[in-house]
C-alpha positions in Angstrom: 0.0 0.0 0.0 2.7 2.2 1.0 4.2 1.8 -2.0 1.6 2.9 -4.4 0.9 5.9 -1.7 4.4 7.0 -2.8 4.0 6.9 -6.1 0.6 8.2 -6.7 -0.8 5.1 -8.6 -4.3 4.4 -8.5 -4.7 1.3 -6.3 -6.6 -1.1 -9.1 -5.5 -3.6 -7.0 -1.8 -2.7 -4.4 0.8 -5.8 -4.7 1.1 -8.0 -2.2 4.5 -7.9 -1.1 6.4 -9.5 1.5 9.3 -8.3 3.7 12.8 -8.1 2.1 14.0 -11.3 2.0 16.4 -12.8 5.4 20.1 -13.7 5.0 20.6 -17.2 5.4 21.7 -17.1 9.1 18.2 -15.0 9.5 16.3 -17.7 7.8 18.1 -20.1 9.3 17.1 -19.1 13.2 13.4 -19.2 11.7 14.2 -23.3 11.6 14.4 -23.4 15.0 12.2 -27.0 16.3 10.0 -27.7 18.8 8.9 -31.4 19.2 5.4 -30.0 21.0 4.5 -28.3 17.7 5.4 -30.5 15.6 3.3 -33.4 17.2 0.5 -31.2 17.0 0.7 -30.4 13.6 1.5 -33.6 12.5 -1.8 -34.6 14.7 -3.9 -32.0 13.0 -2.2 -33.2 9.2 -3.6 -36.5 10.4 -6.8 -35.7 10.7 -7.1 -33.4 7.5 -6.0 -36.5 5.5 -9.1 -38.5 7.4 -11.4 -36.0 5.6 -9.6 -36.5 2.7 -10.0 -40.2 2.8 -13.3 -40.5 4.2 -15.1 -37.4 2.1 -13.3 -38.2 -1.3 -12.4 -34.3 -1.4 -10.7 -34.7 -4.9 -10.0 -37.7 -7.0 -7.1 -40.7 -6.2 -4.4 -38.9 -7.0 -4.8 -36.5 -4.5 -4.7 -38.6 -1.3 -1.1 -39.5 -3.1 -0.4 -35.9 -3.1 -1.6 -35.3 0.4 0.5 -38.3 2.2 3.5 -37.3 -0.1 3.5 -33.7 1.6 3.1 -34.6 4.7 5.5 -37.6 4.6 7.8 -34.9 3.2 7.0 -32.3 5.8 7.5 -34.7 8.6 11.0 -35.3 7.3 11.7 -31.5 5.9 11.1 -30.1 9.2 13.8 -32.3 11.4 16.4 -31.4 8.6 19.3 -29.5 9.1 18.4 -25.7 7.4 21.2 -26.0 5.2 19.8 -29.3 3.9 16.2 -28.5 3.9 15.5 -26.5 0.5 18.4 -29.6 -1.3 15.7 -32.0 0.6 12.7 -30.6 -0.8 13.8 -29.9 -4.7 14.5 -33.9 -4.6 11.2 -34.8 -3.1 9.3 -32.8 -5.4 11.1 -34.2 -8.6 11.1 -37.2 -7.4 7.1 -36.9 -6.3 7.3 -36.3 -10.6 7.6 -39.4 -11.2 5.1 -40.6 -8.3 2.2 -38.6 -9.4 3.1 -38.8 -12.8 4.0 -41.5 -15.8 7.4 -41.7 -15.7 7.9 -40.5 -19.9 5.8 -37.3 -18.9 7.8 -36.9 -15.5 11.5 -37.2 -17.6 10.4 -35.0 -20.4 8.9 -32.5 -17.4 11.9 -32.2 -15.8 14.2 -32.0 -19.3 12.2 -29.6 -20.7 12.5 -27.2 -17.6 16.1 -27.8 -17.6 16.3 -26.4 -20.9 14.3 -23.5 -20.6 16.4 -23.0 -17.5 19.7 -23.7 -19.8 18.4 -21.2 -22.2 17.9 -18.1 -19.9 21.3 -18.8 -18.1 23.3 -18.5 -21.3 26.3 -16.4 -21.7 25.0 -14.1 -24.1 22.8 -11.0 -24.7 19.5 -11.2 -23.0 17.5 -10.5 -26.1 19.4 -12.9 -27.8 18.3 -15.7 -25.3 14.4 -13.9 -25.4 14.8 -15.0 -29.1 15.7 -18.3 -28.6 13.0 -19.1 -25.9 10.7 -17.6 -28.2 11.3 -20.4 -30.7 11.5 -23.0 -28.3 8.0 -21.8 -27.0 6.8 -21.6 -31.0 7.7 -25.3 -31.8 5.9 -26.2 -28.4 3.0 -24.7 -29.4 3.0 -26.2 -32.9 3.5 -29.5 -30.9 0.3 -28.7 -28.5 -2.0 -27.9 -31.4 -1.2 -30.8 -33.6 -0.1 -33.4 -30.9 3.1 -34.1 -33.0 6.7 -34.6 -32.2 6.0 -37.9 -30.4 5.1 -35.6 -27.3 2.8 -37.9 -25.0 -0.4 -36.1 -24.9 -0.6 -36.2 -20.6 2.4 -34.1 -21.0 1.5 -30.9 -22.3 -1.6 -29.5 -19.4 0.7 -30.5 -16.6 3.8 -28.5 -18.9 1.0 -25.8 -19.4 0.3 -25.4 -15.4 3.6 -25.3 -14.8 5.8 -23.1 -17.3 2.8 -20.9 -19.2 2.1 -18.1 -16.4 5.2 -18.5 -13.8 7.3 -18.6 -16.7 6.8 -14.8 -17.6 6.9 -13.7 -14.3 10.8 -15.7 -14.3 11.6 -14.1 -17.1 10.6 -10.3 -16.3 12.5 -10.6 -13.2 15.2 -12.5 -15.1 15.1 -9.1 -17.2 15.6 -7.3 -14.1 17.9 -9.2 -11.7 21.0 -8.2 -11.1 22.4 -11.4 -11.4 20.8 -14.4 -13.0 18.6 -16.6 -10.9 20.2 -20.2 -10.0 19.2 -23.9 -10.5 18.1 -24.2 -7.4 15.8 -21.1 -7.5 14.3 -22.4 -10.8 13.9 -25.8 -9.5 11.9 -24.5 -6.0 9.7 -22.0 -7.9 8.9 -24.5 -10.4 8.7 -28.0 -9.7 6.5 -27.8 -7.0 4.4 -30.9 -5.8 1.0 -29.7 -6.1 1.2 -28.5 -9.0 1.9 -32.1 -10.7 -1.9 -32.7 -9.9 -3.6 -29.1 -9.5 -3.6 -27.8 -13.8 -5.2 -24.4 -12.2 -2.4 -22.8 -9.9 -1.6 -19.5 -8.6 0.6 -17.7 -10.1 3.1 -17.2 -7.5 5.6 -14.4 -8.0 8.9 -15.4 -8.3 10.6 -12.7 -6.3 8.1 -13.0 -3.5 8.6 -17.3 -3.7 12.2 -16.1 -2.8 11.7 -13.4 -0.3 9.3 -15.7 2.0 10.9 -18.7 2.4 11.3 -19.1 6.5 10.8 -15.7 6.9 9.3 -16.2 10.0 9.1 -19.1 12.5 8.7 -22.3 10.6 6.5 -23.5 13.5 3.9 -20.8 12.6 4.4 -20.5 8.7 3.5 -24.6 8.8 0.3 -23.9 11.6 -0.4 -21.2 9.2 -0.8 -23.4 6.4 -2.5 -26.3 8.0 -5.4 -23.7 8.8 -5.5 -22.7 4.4 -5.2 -26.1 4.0 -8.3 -27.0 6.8 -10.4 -24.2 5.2 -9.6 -24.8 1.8 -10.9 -28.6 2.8 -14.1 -27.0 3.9 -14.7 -24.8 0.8 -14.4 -27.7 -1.1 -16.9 -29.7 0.6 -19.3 -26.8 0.0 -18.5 -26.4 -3.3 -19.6 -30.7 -3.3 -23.1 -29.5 -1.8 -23.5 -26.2 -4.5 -22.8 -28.6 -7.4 -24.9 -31.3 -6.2 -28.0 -28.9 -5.8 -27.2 -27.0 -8.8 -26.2 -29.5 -11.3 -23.9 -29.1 -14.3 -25.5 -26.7 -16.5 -27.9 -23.3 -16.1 -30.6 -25.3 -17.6 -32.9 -22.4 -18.6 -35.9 -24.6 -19.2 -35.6 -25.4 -15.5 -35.9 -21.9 -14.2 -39.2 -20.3 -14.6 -39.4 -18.2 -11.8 -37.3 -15.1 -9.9 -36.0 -17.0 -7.2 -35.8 -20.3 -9.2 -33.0 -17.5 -11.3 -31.6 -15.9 -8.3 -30.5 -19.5 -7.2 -29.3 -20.5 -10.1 -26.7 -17.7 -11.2 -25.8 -17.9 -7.1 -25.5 -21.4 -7.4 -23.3 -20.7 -10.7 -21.0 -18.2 -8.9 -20.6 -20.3 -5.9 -19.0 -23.3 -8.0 -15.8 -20.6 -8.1 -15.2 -22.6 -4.3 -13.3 -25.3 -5.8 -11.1 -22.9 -7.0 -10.3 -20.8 -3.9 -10.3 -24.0 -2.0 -7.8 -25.6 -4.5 -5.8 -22.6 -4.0 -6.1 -22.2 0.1 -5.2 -26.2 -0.1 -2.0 -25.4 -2.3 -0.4 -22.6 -0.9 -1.0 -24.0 2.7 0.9 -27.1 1.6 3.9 -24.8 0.4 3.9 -23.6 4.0 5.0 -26.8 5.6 8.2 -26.3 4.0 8.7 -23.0 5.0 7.4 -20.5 2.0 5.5 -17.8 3.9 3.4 -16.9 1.1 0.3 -14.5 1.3 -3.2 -15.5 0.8 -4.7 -16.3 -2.5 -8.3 -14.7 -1.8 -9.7 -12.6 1.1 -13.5 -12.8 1.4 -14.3 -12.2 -1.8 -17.9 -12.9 -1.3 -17.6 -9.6 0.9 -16.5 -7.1 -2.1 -18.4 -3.6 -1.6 -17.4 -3.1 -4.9 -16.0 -4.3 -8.5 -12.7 -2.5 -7.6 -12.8 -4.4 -4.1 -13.8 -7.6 -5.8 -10.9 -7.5 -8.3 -8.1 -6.9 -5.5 -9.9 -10.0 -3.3 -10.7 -12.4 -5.8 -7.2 -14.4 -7.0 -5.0 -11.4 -5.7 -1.8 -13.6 -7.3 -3.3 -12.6 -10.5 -4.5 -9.6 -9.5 -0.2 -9.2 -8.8 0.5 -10.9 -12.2 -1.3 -8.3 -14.0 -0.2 -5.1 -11.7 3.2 -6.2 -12.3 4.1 -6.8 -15.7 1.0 -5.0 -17.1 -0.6 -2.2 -15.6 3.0 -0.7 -14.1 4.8 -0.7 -17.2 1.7 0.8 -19.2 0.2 3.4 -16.5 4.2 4.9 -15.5 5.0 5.0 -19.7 1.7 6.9 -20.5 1.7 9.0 -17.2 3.2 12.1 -18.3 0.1 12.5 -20.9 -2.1 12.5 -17.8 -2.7 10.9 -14.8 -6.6 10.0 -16.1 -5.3 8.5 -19.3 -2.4 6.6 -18.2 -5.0 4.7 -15.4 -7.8 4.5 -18.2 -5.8 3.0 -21.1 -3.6 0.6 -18.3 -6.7 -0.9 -16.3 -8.4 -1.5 -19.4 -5.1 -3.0 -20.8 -4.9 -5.3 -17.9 -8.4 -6.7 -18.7 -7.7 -6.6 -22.4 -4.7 -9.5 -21.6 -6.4 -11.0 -19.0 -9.3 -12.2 -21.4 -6.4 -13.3 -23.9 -4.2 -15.1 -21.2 -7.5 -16.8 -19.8 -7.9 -18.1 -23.7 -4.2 -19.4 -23.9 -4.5 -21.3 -20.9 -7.6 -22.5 -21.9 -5.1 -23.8 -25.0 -2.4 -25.3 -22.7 -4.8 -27.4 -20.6 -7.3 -28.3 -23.1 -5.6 -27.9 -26.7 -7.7 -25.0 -28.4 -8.1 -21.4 -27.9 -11.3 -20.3 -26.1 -12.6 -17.5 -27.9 -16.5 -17.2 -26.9 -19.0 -14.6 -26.8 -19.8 -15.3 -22.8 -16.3 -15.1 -22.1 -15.3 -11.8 -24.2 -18.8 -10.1 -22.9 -17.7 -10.8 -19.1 -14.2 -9.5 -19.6 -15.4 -6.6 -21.9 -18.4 -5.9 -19.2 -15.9 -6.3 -16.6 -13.5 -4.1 -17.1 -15.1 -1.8 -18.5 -16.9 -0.9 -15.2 -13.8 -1.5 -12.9 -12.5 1.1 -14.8 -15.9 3.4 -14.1 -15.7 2.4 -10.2 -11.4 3.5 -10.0 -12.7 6.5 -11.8 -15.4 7.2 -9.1 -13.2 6.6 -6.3 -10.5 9.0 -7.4 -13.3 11.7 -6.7 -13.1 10.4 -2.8 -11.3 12.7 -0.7 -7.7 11.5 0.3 -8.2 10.8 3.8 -11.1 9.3 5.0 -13.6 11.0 7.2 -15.3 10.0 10.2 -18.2 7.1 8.8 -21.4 8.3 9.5 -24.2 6.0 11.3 -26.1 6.5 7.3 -23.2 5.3 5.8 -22.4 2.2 7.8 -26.4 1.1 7.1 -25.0 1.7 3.6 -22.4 -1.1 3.6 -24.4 -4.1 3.7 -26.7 -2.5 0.7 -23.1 -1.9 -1.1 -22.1 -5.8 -0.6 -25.2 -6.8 -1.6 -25.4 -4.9 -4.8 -22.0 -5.8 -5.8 -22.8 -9.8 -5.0 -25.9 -9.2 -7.2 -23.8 -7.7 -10.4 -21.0 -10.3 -9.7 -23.3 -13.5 -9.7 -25.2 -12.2 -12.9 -21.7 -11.6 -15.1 -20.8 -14.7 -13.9 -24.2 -16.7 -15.4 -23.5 -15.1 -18.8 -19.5 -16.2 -18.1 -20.8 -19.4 -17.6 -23.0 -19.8 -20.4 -22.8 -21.7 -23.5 -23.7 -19.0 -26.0 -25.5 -15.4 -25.2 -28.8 -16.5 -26.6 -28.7 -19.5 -23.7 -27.9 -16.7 -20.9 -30.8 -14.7 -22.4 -33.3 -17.4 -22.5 -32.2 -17.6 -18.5 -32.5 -14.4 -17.9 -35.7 -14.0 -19.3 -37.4 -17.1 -17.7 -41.2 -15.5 -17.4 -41.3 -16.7 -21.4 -40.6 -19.9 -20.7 -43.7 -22.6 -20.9 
């Protein structure tokens, strides 16, 4: 926040940033055990992988994922510090070719090697942008056409890796003073999880460094059991949503107000296996030490679009302040402070919609290029971009809320859930002529 405050941007959203990163002696007091916490922990892990078991939270794999971090966790924690991050890149590469079939785990693993091999080379930078460039063009060739002899399990769990985190590595390869290591690339990328979650945050390279044991590894690992406990519980919700709500929108179903009201709810609340993916995936990085901030913050509470965009995914929130909405707002500011905020936000929400469609290529093989899902970016930003306009009008410094305006907030939640959940029918929508046939369910019968 502070940051932003200094420079006079328009907070669409402020980075989340931790605290400069300890020198290895720092981090390495953070390690410090204690047998009591640990038993505790380990009891509490326990009985999150009962639910697991008992509930079916997510498919097979999963409980294989589950007992492999905390099986690694039990082991990472009693380590030596100095041994603890070489421990952990061979658990999760190994843990490749666990979750994995070996051929995709091998040609993982090379294939990151060589990207990494490409960046590190001795000569100009642009030079070694042009090369990745056409390593990245043949790999999309392969994607498209499934050629090459590539195994076709290989290329969503290449995608979930290498197509987001990968640009983030690179801009702060750009920017480094000196180039990142082997072991940096190997932490920030090969990350358990990720081998079975395809939808993953997009954690920030510099901040994946500047976290790690940061604080007391006995309350960065408590931390993340508790993401990990309510991600658990979001995803049993989301269970109960889908099984009242069903697959589809089914228009012909709804044929009165509420009967709509529940569905597009219903629709919006399916986004829980998302954030409880994400609160289950970031709290396993904390059991071995990476002190990373949330991935959503009561999003369900936004008084706002502008509030709902900074709560909703605030990793990509990040991704998008960092290497598009800086770059464009401080290059255009000098012909106006209105016009550099204007033409970045909507920027942001320009690439968003395409980066949601190559992803959508990487995990599934085509590009999704829909009306539903260029109306809901379109709508989208284009009244974020209102709302930061209307809050720039607020006075600087807040004034005293009056009893009017605090009967106000609930009204403001409420309208903002109501605007949310209908964008997100017509996201979720086969074609626009489907949404509209919801929407307008009195013509029904």
């Amino acid at each position: 926040m502070s940051v932003l405050a200094n420079t006079g941007v328009p907070i669409i959203g402020q980075v989340a940033t931790g605290s400069p990163a300890k020198p290895a002696e720092g981090r390495a007091a953070m390690a410090q055990t204690d047998f009591g916490r640990f038993v505790s922990m380990m009891a509490q892990l326990g009985l999150l992988l009962l639910v697991f078991y008992f509930y079916d939270l997510e498919e097979p794999a999963f409980g294989i994922l589950s007992l492999l971090v905390v099986a690694g966790f039990a082991i990472h924690y009693w380590l030596p510090f100095a041994w603890k991050e070489t421990f952990y890149i061979g658990w999760c590469l190994a843990g490749a070719f666990v979750m994995l079939d070996p051929q995709t785990a091998g040609l993982l693993i090379a294939s990151g090697l060589a990207l990494f091999g490409i960046v590190n080379l001795s000569i100009p930078f642009r030079a070694r942008m042009a090369i990745v460039a056409a390593v990245i063009a043949v790999l999309v060739y392969a994607r498209a056409t499934l050629s090459l002899g590539i195994p076709y399990e290989f290329w969503p769990v290449f995608g979930a890796i290498f197509m987001f985190r990968f640009i983030i590595y690179l801009y702060d390869a750009a920017h480094a003073k000196a180039k990142p290591t082997l072991r940096e690339f190997l932490t920030y990328f090969f990350v358990l999880p990720n081998y079975y979650f395809l939808l993953f945050p997009v954690v920030d390279f510099q901040t994946h460094r500047q976290t790690y044991f940061r604080r007391n590894i006995n309350d960065i690992a408590q931390q993340g059991i508790v993401w990990i406990a309510r991600g658990a519980i979001q995803l049993l919700l989301y269970r109960l949503v889908y099984h009242w709500k069903g697959p589809s929108n089914a228009p012909e179903l709804v044929t009165t107000f509420p009967s709509l009201l529940t569905t597009m709810t219903l629709t919006y609340l399916l986004y829980l296996r998302v954030s409880g993916q994400f609160h289950v995936i970031i709290g396993f990085m904390h059991l071995f030490g990476y002190d990373l901030p949330e991935t959503h913050r009561k999003y369900l509470l936004a008084r706002s679009l502008t509030d709902f965009w900074r709560r909703i995914n605030i990793y990509w929130k990040d991704f998008m302040v960092k290497l598009v909405y800086f770059p464009v707002y401080f290059r255009m500011r000098r012909s106006g402070e209105v016009r550099a905020q204007v033409v970045a936000t909507l920027i942001v929400f320009v690439v968003t919609w395409f980066l949601h469609a190559y992803q959508w290529f990487w995990l599934r093989g085509d590009f999704l290029m829909t009306w539903p899902d260029t109306l809901f970016w379109a709508i989208l930003g284009g009244l974020v971009t209102i709302n930061l306009l209307m809050e720039r009008r607020k006075p600087a410094t807040r004034a005293a809320v009056s009893p009017w305006q605090a009967r106000l907030e609930p009204l403001k939640v409420a309208g903002t859930f109501l605007l949310i959940v209908t964008l997100w029918s017509l996201w979720n929508s086969p074609s626009v002529p489907e949404w509209v046939d919801l929407m307008t369910w009195w013509r029904v019968g």
